[in-house]
N, C-alpha and C positions, 0 to 999 in steps of 0.2 A: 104600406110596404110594397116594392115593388116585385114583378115577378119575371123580374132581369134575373138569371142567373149569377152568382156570385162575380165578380168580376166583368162582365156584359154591359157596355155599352148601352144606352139608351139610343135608337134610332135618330138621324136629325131630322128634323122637321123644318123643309124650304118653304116659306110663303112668299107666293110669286103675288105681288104686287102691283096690277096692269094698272099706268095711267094714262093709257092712250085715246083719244077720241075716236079711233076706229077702231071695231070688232075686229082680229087679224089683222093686224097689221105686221111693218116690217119687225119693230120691235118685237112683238109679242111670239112673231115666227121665229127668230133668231133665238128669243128664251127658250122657248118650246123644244128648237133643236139642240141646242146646251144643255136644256134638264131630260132628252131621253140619253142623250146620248156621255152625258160626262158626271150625274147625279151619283154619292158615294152609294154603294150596294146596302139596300136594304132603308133608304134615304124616304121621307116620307114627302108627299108633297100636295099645297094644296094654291090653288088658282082663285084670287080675286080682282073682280075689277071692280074699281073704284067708284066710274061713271053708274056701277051698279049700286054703289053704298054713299050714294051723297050726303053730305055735313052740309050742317047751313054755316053761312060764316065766321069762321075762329071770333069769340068774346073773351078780351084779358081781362079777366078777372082778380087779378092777382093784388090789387092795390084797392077792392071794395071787401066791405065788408069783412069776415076772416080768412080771405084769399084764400080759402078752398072754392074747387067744384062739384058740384053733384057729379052722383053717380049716373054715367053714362046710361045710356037707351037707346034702344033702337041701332041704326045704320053706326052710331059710335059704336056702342057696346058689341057689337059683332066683330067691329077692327081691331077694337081694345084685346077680344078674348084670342082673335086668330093670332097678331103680334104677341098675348103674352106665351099664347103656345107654340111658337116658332123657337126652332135654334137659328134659320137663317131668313133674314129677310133679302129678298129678291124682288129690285125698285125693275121692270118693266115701262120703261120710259123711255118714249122719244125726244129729242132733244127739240124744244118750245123754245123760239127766242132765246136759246143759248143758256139756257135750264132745263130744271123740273117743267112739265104742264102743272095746270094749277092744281090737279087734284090731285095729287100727290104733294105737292106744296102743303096744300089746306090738312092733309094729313098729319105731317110732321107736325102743323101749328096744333094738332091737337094733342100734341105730345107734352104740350106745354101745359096742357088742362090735366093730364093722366100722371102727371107730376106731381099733384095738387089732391087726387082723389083720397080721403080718410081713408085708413086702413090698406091702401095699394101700394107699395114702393116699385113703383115703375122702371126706373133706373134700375134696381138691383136687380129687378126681375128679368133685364135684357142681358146687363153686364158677362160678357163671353161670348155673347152670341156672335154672329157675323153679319156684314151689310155690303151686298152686293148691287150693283147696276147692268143694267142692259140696255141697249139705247141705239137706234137707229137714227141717223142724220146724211142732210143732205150735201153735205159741207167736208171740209179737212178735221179729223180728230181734233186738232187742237182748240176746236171751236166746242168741243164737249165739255172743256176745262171745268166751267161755272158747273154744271152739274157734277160730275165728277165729284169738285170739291165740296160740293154740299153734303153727297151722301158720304164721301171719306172723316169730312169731320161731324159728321152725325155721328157717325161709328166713334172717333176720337172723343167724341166730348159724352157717350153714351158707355163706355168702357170696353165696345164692341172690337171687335176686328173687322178690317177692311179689306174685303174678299178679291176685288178687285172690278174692272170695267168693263162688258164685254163687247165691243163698236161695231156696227155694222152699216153700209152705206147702201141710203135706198131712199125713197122718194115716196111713188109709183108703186100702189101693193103689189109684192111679191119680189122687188128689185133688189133686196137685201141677199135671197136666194142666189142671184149671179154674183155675189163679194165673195171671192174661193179665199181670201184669206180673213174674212170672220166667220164663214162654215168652217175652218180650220181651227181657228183657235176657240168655237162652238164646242168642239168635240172634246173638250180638255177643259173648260172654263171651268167647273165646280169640282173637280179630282184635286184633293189635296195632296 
């Protein structure tokens, strides 16, 4: 039973998702300043990086034996539980070759194992949620496209909502700080 007041809201819960090879980077600056400055009141929030929780290589399994997987362990089982206790996922990525970096990549690919786990319905478990991006590049927006689209139809094909993009242009740590119009639209990014 919950001890929400009748009617009350359940707080959301944002899991910032860093997949950047650098500690502080631009990326992870621009989230940082979009989730003090524009997270809905009383919004919960919790910061992982990935480089911290490494998977060893996605294995399909789906087509051996009765194409389940075991129950996750370890650095999985840690993403599994923080993803199923999120309302919003928040991908913390900079734009790699015009995607995801990999480890963020290799995460979604385990989505495809969390599919499969006996007793877990993964999908329904997210279904509502939201799937936002952050992403620092060195290039023209339009070169964010490929990621973009990856996490937009992650959200579509996961039943989620697609929160939106947040872009910021920066190279050189700290150079996303001088883009006055993604610290602008920072300030407003997660305000529904």
């Amino acid at each position: 039973m919950s001890d929400q007041p009748s009617g009350a809201q359940a707080p959301r819960r944002f899991l910032f998702l860093d997949a950047s090879a650098r500690v502080g980077g631009n990326s992870e600056r621009l989230a940082r300043l979009a989730a003090e400055s524009s997270l809905p009141a009383g919004a919960e929030q919790r910061w992982l990086r990935l480089a911290d929780h490494p998977l060893p290589p996605f294995q399909d399994l789906r087509h051996t034996g009765d194409g389940r997987y075991p129950e996750p362990v370890g650095h999985e089982r840690t993403l599994l539980e923080a993803t199923l206790e999120a309302t919003d996922l928040v991908f913390v990525a900079p734009l790699y070759w015009y995607s995801l970096p990999t480890t963020a990549k290799l995460y979604l690919d385990y989505w495809s194992a969390w599919f499969r786990v006996p007793g877990l319905d993964f999908r329904a478990a997210l279904r509502g949620g939201t799937v936002w991006g952050v992403t620092a590049l060195a290039t023209g927006d339009d070169k964010a496209e490929p990621l973009i689209g990856t996490l937009r139809l992650t959200a579509e094909y996961m039943g989620m909502r697609w929160g939106g993009a947040l872009l910021g242009n920066g190279t050189r740590p700290g150079d996303v700080l001088r883009d006055e119009r993604a610290l602008i639209a920072a300030k407003s990014f997660f305000a529904d």
